[in-house]
Each structure stands twice: as structure tokens, then as C-alpha cells.
C-alpha positions as MATLAB code, in Angstrom:
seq = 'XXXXXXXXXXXXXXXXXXXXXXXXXXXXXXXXXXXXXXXXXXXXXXXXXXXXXXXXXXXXXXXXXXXXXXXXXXXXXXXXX';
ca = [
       0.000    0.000    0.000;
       2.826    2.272    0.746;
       4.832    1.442   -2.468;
       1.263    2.228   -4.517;
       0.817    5.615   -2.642;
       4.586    6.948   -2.758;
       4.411    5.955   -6.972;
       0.866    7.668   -7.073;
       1.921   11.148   -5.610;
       5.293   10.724   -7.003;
       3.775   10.777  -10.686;
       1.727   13.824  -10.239;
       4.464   15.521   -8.305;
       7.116   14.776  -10.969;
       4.027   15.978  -13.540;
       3.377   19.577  -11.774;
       6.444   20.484  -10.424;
       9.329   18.673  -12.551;
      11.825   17.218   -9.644;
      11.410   14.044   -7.272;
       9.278   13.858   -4.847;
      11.362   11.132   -2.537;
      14.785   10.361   -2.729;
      16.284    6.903   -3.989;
      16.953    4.341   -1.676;
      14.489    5.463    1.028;
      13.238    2.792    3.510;
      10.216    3.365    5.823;
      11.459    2.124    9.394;
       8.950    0.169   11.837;
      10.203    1.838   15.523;
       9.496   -0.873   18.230;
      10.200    0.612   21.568;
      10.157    4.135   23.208;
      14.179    4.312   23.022;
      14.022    3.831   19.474;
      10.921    6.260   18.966;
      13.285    8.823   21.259;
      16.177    8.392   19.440;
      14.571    8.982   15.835;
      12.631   11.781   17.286;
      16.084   13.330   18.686;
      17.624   13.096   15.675;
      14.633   15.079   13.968;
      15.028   18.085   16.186;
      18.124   18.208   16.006;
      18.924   18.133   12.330;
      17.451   22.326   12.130;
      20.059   22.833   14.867;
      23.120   20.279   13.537;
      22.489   22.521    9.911;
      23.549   25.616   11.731;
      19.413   26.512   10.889;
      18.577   27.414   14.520;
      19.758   27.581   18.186;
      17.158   24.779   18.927;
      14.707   22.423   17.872;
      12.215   24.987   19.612;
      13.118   28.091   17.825;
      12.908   26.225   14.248;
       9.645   27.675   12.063;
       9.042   24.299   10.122;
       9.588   21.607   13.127;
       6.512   19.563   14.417;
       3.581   18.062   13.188;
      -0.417   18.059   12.689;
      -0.125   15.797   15.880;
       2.452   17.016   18.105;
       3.805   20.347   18.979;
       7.336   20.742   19.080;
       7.682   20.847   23.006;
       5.388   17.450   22.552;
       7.788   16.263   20.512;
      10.774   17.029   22.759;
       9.046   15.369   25.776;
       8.841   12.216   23.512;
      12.536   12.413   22.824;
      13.018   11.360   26.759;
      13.066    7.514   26.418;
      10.577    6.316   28.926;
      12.050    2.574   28.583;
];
């Protein structure tokens, strides 16, 4: 199903705006336990910062989600495990 919808929207991306939608090689990841979620969740936030982009994942326009807030998100980045 996810192979279907990434080739769907990457047709009609390619179509209207000319470039790729998702880069080669690209593997969706299952996470299994909080220290995993954490850990991918840490390294989100702190890509903005690593980049030189912003002092902190907190002061970065374009970090979160429809779901979580960004100080959500850093609360999840605490393992719990």
C-alpha cells in the first residue's frame, strides 16, 4: 500500500512540479520501543540545529507536526524505557 501511494503522488508531483518527490533508496522504518521512537525523534530536532538553521529544535519555524507540537515532541525524545 505504501509502495502504490509513494508511486501515485510521485507521478503527479514529478508531472506539476518537474523534480522528485522522494529520494532513492528510502526505507520506511517500523520503531518498536520508546528508546528507538526517542532516538529517531532526537535526531529530527536536532537536524534544524546540527544545519547551523537554529539555536534549537524549539526556535525552528518548520519543526513539528499536525499531531504534536514541538515541546510534545521534545518530551517524547526522553526515552521512557
Amino acid at each position: 500500500m505504501i509502495k502504490a501511494a509513494k508511486q501515485y503522488s510521485a507521478f503527479y508531483f514529478m508531472k506539476r512540479k518537474r523534480t522528485r518527490l522522494w529520494q532513492r533508496y528510502g526505507h520506511e522504518r517500523v520503531l518498536r520501543s520508546a528508546i528507538e521512537r526517542a532516538a529517531t525523534i532526537r535526531y529530527i530536532l536536532d537536524n534544524p540545529v546540527n544545519a547551523g538553521w537554529s539555536i534549537g529544535p524549539a526556535n525552528y519555524p518548520w519543526l513539528g507536526s499536525a499531531c504534536y507540537s514541538v515541546v510534545e515532541l521534545i518530551l517524547q525524545a526522553t526515552p521512557s524505557d
